[in-house]
ChimeraX commands (.cxc) that place a marker at each C-alpha (Angstrom):
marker #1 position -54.63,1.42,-11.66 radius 0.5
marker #1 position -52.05,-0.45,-10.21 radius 0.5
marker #1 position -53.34,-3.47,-11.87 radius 0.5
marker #1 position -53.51,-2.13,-15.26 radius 0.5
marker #1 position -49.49,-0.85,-14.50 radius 0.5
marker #1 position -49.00,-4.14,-13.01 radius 0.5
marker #1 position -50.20,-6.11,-16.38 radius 0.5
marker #1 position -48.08,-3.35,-18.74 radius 0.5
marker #1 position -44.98,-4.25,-16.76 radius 0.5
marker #1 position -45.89,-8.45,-16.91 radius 0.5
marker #1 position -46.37,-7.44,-20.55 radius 0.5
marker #1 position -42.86,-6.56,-20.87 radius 0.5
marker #1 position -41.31,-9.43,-18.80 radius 0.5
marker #1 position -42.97,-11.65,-21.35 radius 0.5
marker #1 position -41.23,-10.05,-24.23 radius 0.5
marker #1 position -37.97,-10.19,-22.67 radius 0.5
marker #1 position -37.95,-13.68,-22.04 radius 0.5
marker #1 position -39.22,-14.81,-25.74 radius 0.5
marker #1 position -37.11,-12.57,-27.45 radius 0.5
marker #1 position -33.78,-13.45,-26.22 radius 0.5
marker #1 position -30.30,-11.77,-28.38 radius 0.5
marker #1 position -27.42,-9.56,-28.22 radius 0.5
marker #1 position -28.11,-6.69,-26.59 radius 0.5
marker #1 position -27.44,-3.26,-28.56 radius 0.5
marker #1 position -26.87,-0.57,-26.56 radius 0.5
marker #1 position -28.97,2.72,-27.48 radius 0.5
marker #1 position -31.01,5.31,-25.98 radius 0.5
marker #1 position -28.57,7.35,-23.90 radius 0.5
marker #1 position -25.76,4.92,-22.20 radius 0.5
marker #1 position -25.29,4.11,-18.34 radius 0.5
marker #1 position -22.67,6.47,-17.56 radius 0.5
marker #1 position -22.72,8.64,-20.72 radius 0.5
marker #1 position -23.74,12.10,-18.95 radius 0.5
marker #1 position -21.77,13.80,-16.35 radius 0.5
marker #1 position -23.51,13.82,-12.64 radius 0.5
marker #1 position -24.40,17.54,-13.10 radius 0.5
marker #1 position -26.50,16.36,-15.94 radius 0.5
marker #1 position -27.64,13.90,-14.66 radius 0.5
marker #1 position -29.64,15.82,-12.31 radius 0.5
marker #1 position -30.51,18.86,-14.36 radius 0.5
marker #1 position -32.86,15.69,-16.69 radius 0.5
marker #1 position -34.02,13.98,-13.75 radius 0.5
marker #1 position -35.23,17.37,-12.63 radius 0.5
marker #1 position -36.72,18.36,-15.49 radius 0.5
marker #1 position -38.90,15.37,-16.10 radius 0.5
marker #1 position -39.71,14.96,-12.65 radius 0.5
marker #1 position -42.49,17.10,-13.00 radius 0.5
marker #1 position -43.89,15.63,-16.51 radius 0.5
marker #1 position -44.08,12.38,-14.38 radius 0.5
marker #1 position -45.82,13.58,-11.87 radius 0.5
marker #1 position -48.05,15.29,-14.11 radius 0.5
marker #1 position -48.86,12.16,-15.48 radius 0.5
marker #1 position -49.50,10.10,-12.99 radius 0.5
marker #1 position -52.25,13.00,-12.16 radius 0.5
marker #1 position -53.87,12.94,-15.46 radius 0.5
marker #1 position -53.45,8.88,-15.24 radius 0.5
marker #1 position -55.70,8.64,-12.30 radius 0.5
marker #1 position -58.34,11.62,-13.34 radius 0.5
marker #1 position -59.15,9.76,-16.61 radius 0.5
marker #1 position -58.95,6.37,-14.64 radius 0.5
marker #1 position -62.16,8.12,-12.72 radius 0.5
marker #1 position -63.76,9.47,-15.81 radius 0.5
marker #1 position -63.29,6.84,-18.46 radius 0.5
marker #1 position -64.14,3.16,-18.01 radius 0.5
marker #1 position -61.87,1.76,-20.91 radius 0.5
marker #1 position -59.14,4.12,-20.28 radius 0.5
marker #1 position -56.81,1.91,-18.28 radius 0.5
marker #1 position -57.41,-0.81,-20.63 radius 0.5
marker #1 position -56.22,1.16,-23.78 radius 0.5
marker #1 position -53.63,2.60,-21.08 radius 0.5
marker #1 position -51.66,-1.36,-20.63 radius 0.5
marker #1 position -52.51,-2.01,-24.59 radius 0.5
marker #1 position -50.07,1.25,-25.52 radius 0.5
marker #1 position -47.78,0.86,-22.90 radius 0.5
marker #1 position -47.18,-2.65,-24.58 radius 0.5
marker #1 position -46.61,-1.46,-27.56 radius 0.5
marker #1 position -44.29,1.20,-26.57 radius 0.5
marker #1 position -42.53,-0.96,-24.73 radius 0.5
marker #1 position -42.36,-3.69,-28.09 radius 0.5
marker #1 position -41.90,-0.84,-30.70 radius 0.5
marker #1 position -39.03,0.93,-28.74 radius 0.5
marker #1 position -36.91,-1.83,-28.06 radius 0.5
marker #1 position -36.27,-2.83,-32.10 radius 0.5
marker #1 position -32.77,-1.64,-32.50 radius 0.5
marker #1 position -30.96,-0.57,-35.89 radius 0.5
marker #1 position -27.01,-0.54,-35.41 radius 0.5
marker #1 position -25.84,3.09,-36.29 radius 0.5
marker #1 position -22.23,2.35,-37.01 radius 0.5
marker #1 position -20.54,5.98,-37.27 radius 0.5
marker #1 position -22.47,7.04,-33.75 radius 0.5
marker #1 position -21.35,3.71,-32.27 radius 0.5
marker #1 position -25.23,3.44,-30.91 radius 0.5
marker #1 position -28.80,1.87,-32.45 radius 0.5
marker #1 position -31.73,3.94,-33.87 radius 0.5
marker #1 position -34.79,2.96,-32.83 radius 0.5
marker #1 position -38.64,3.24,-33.73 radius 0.5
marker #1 position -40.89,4.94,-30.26 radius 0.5
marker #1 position -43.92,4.45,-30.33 radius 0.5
marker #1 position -44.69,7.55,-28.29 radius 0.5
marker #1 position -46.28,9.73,-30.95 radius 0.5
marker #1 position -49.10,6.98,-31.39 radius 0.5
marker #1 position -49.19,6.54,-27.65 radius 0.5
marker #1 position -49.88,9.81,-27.23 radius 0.5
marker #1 position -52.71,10.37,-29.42 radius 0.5
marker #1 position -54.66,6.97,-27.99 radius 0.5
marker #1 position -54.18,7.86,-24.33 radius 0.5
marker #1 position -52.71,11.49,-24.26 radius 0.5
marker #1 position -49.09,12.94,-23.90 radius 0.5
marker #1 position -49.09,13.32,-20.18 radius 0.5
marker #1 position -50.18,9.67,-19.91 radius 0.5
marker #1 position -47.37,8.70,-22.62 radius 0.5
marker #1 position -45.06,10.63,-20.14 radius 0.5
marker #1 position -45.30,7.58,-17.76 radius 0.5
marker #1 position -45.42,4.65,-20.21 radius 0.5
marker #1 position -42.13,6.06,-21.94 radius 0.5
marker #1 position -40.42,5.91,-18.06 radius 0.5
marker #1 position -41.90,2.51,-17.26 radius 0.5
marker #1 position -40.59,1.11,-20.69 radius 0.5
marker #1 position -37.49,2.61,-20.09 radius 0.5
marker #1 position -36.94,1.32,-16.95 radius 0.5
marker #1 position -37.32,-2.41,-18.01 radius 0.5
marker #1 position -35.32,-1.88,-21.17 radius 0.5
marker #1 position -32.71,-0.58,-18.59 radius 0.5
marker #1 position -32.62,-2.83,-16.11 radius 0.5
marker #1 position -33.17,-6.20,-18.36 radius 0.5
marker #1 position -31.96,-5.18,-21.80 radius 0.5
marker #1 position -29.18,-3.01,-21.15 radius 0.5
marker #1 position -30.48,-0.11,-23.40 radius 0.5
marker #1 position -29.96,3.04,-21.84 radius 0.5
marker #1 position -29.49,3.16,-18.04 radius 0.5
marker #1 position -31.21,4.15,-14.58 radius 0.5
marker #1 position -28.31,7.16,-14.26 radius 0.5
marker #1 position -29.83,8.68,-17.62 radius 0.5
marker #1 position -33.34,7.69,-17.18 radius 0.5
marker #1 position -34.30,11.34,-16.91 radius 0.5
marker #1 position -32.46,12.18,-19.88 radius 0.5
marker #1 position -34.21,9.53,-21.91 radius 0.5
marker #1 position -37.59,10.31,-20.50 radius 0.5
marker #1 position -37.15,14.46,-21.77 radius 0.5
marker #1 position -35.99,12.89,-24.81 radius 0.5
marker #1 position -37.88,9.94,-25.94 radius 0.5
marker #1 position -40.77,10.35,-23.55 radius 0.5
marker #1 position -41.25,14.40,-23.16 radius 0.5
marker #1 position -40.33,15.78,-26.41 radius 0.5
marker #1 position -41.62,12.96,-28.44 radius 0.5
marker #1 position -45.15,12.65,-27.12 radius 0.5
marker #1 position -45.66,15.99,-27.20 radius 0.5
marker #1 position -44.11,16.71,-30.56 radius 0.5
marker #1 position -46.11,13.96,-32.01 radius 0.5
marker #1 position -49.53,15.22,-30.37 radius 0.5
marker #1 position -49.06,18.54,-31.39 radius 0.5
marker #1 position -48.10,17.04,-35.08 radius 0.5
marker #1 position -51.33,14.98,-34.87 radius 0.5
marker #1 position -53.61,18.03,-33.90 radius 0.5
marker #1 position -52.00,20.35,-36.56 radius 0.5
marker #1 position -52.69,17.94,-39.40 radius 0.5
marker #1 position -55.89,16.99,-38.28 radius 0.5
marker #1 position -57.27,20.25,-37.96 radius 0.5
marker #1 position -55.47,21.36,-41.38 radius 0.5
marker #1 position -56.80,18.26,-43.45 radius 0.5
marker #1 position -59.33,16.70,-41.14 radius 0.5
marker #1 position -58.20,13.29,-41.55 radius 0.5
marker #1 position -56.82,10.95,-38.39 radius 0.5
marker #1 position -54.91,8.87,-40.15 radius 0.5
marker #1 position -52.87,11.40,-41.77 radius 0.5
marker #1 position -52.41,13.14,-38.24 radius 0.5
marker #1 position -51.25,9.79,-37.00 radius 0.5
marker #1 position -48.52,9.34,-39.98 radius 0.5
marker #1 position -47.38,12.99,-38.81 radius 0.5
marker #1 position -47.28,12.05,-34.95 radius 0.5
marker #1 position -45.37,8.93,-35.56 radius 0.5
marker #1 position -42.72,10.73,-38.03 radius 0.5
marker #1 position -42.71,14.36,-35.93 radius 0.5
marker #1 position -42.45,12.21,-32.75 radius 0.5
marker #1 position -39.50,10.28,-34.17 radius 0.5
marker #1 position -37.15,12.91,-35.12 radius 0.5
marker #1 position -38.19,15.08,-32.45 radius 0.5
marker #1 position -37.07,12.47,-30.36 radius 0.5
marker #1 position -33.74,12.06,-32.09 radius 0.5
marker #1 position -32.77,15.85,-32.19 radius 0.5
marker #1 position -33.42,16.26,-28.39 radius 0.5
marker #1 position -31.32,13.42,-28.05 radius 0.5
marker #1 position -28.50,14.77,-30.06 radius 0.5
marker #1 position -28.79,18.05,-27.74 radius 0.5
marker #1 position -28.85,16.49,-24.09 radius 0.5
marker #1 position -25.41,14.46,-25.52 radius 0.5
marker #1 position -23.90,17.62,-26.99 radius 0.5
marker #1 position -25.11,19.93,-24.26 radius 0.5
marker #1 position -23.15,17.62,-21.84 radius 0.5
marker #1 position -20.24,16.39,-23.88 radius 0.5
marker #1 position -18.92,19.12,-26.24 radius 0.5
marker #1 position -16.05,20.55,-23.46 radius 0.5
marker #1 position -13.88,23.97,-24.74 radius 0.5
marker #1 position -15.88,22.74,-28.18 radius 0.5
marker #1 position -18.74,24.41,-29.99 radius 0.5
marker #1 position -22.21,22.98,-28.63 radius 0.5
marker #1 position -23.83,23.14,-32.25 radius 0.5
marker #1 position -20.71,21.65,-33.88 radius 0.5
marker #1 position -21.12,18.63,-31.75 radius 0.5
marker #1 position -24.67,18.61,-32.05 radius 0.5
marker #1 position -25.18,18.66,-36.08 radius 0.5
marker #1 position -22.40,16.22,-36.31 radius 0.5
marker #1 position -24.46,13.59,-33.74 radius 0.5
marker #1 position -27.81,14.34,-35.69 radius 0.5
marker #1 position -26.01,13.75,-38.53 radius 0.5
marker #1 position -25.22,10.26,-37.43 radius 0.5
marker #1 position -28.34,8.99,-37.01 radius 0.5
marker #1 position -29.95,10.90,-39.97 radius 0.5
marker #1 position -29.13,7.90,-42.62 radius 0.5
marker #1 position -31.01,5.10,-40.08 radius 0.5
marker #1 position -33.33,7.63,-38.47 radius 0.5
marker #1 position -34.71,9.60,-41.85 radius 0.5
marker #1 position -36.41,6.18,-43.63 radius 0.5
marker #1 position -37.02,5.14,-39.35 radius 0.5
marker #1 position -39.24,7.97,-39.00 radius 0.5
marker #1 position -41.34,7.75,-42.13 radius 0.5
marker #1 position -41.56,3.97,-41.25 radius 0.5
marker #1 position -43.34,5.15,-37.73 radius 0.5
marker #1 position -45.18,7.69,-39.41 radius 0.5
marker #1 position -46.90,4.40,-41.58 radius 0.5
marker #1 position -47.03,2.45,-38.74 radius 0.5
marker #1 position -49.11,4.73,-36.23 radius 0.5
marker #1 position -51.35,5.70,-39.31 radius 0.5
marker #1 position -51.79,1.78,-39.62 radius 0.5
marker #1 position -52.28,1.20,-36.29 radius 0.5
marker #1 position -54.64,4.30,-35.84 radius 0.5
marker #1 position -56.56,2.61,-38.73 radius 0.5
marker #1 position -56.82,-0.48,-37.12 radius 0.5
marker #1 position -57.92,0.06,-33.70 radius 0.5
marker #1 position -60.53,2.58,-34.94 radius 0.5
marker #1 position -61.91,-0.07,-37.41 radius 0.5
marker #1 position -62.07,-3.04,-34.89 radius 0.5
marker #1 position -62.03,-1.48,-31.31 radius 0.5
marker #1 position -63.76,2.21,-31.80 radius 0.5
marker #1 position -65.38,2.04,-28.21 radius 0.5
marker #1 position -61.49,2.04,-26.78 radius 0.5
marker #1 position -61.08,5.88,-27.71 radius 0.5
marker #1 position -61.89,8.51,-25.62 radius 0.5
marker #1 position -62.84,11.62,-26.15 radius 0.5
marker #1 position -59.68,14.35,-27.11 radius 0.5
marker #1 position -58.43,16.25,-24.22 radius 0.5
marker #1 position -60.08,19.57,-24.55 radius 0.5
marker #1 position -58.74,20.86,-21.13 radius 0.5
marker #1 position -55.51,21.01,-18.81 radius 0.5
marker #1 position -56.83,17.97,-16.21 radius 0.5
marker #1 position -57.50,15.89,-19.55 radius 0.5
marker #1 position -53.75,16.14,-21.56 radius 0.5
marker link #1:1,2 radius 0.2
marker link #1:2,3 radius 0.2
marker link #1:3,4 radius 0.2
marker link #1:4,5 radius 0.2
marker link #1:5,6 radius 0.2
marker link #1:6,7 radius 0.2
marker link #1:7,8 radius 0.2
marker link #1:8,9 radius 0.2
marker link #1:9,10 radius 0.2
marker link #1:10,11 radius 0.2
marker link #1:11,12 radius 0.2
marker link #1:12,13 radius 0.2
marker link #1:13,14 radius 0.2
marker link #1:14,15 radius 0.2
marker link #1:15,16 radius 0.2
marker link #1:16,17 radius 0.2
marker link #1:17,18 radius 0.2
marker link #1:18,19 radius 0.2
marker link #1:19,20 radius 0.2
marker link #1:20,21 radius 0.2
marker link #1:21,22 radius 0.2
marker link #1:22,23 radius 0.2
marker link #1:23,24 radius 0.2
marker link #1:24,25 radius 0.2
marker link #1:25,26 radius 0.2
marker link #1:26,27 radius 0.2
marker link #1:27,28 radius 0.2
marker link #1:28,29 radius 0.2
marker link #1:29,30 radius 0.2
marker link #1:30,31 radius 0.2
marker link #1:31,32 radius 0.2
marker link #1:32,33 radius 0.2
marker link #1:33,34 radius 0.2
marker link #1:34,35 radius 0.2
marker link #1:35,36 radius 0.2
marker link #1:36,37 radius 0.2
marker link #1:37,38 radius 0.2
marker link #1:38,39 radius 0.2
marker link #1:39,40 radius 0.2
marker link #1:40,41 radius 0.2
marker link #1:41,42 radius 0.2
marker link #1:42,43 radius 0.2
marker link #1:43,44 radius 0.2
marker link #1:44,45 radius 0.2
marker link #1:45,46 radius 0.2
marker link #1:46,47 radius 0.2
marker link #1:47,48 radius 0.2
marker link #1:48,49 radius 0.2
marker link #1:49,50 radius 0.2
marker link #1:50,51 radius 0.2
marker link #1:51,52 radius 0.2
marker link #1:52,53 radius 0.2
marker link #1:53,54 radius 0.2
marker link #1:54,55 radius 0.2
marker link #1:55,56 radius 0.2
marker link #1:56,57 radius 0.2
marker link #1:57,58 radius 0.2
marker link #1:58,59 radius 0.2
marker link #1:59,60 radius 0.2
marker link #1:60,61 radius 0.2
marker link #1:61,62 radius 0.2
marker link #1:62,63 radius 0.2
marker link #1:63,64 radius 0.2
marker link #1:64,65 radius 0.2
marker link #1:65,66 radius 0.2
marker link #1:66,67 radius 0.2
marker link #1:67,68 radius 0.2
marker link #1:68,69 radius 0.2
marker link #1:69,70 radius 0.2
marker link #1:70,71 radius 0.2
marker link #1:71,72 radius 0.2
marker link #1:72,73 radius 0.2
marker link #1:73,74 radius 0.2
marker link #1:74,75 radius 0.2
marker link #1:75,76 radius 0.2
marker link #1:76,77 radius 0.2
marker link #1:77,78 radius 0.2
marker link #1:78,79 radius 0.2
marker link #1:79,80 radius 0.2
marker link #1:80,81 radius 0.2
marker link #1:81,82 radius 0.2
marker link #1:82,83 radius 0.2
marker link #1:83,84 radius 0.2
marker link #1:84,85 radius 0.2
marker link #1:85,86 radius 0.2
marker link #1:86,87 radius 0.2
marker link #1:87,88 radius 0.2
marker link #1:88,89 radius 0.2
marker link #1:89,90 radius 0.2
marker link #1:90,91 radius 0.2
marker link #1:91,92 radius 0.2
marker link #1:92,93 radius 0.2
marker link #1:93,94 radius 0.2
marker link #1:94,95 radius 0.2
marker link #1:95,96 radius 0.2
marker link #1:96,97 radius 0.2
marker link #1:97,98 radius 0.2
marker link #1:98,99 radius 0.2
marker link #1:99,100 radius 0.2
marker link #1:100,101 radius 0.2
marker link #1:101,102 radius 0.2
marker link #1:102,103 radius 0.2
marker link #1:103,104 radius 0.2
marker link #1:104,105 radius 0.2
marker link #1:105,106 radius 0.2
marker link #1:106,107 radius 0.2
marker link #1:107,108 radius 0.2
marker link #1:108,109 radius 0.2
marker link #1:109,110 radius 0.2
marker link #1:110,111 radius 0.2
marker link #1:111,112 radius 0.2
marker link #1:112,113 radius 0.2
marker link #1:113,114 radius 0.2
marker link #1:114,115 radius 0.2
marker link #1:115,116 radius 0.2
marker link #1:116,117 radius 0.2
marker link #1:117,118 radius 0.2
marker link #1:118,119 radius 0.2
marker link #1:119,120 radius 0.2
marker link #1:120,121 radius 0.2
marker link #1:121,122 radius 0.2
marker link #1:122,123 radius 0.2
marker link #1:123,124 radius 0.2
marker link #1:124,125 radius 0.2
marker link #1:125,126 radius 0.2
marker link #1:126,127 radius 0.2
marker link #1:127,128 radius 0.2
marker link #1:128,129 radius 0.2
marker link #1:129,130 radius 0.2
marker link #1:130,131 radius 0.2
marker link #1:131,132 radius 0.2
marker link #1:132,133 radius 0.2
marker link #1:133,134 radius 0.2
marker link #1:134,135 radius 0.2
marker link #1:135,136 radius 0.2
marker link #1:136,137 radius 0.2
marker link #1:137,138 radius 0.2
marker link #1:138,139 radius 0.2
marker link #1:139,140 radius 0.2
marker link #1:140,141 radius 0.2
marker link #1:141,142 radius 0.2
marker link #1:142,143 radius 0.2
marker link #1:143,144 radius 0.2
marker link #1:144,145 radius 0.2
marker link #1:145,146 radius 0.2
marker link #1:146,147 radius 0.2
marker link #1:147,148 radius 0.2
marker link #1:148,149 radius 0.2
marker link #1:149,150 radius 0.2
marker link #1:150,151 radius 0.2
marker link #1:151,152 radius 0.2
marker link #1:152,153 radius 0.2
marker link #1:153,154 radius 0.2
marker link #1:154,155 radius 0.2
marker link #1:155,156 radius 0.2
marker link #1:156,157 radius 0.2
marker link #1:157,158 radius 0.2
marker link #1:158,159 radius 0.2
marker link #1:159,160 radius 0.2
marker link #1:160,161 radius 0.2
marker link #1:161,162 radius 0.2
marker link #1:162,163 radius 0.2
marker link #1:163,164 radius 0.2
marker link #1:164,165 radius 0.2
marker link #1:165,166 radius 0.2
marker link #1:166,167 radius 0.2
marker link #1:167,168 radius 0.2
marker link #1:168,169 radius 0.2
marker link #1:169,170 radius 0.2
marker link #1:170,171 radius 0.2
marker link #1:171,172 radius 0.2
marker link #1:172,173 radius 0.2
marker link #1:173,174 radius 0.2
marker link #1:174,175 radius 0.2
marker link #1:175,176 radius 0.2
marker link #1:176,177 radius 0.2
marker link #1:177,178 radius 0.2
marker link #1:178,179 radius 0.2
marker link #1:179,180 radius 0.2
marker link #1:180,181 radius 0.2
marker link #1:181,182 radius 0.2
marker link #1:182,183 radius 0.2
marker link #1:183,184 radius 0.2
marker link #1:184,185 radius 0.2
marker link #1:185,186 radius 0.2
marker link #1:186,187 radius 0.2
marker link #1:187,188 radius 0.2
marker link #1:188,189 radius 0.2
marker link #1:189,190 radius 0.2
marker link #1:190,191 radius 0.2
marker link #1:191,192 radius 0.2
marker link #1:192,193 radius 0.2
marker link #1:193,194 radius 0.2
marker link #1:194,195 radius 0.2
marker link #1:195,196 radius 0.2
marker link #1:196,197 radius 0.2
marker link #1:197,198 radius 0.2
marker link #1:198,199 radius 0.2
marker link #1:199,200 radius 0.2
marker link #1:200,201 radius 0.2
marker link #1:201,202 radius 0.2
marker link #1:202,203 radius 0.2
marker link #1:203,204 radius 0.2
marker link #1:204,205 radius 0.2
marker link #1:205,206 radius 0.2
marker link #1:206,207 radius 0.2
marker link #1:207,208 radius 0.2
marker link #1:208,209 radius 0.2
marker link #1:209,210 radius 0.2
marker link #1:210,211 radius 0.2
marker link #1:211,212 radius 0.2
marker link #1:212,213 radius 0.2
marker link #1:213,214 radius 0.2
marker link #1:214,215 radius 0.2
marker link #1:215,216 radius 0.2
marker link #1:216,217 radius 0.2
marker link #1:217,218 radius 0.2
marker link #1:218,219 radius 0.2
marker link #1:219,220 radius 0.2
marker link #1:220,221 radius 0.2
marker link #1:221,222 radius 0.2
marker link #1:222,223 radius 0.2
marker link #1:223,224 radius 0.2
marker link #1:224,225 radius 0.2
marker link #1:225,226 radius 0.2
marker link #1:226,227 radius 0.2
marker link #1:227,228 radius 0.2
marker link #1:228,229 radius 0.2
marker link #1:229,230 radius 0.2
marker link #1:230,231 radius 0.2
marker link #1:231,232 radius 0.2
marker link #1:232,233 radius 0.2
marker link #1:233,234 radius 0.2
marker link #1:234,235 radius 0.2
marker link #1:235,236 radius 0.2
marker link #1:236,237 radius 0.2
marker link #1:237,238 radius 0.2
marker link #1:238,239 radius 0.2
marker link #1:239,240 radius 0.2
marker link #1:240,241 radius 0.2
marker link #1:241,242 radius 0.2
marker link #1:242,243 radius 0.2
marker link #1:243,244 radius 0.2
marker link #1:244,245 radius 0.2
marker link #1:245,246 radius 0.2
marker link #1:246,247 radius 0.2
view
């Protein structure tokens, strides 16, 4: 396991030294959230983590190709979620994540853990988002995405039957959800002797014109993707979780 992790994280090294620029600052900011906040997120996805990590090493045991789809998605995740899109009026960058196809190739739980470990680079090397709001932007982007887009993926699926249309709905669902957690951990945290929801629609509203076409974009690129591995690499896919140990 720690091999796999090991190549995910030279994975992401690579990319940041062959795709030097500006950096753009998104995600939630270094600094952004009061210290009170701050811990209330790290709290909450403490757990989710840990969770993970479980589910991680039980599938490790149980599937031989797991940890190899495992580094493929956390590579991805890592590339897909690190494209920014300036949003001028919010003073921040959308972003594609990648989470709602990660989490129908290797679970939600397991997503969980490759949305920290991407987060953690883009922090430390890239300057998008920050270690102080790392458990903000793991509920967020990591959390409510993966889940959101799993749950969008199993709907769909077992409404129409079709995987690639669950995967379109994973990838948009996943996006947005992503987006309006975001906008509530800022405006939970930042909206004072002001009106929560005030601040709240007025944030979502700021990423809507970038975010809207961003979401239907990810929605097309996890059906593509879903397409793709199935056709050339259908051996890679394990079976879907059909118990708690197996999220």
């Amino acid at each position: 396991m720690r091999r796999q992790l090991a190549g995910v994280a030279a994975a992401a090294v690579a990319v940041i030294a062959l795709t030097p620029g500006q950096a753009l600052a998104m995600h939630i900011s270094e600094g952004i959230l009061p210290p009170a906040w701050v811990g209330l997120w790290f709290a909450v996805a403490a757990p989710f983590v840990a969770f993970g990590l479980h589910v991680i090493k039980t599938r490790r045991a149980r599937h031989s190709r797991y940890m190899a789809m495992l580094a493929m998605v956390g590579a991805a995740v890592f590339l897909i979620s690190c494209m920014p899109i300036p949003v001028p009026v919010a003073g921040s960058c959308s972003h594609p994540c990648g989470t709602g196809l990660a989490a129908i190739l290797v679970g939600p739980a397991a997503t969980v853990v490759i949305a920290g470990i991407a987060l953690v680079f883009q922090a430390l090397f890239m300057a998008h988002g920050g270690l102080t709001t790392l458990g903000a932007n793991i509920v967020s982007m990591g959390i409510v995405g993966a889940f959101a887009g799993y749950a969008a993926y199993r709907v769909v699926r077992r409404l129409s039957g079709s995987a690639v249309l669950g995967a379109f709905a994973a990838g948009l669902v996943s996006d947005w959800a992503t987006y309006a957690a975001t906008s509530l951990i800022l405006s939970s945290a930042l909206h004072g002797d002001g009106s929560l929801w005030t601040m709240f629609w007025a944030i979502l509203a700021a990423f809507v014109p970038t975010q809207l076409p961003l979401g239907i974009l990810e929605g097309l690129l996890s059906a593509g993707a879903y397409r793709f591995v199935m056709a050339r690499r259908p051996e890679l896919f394990e079976p879907a979780p059909i118990s708690l140990e197996e999220v």
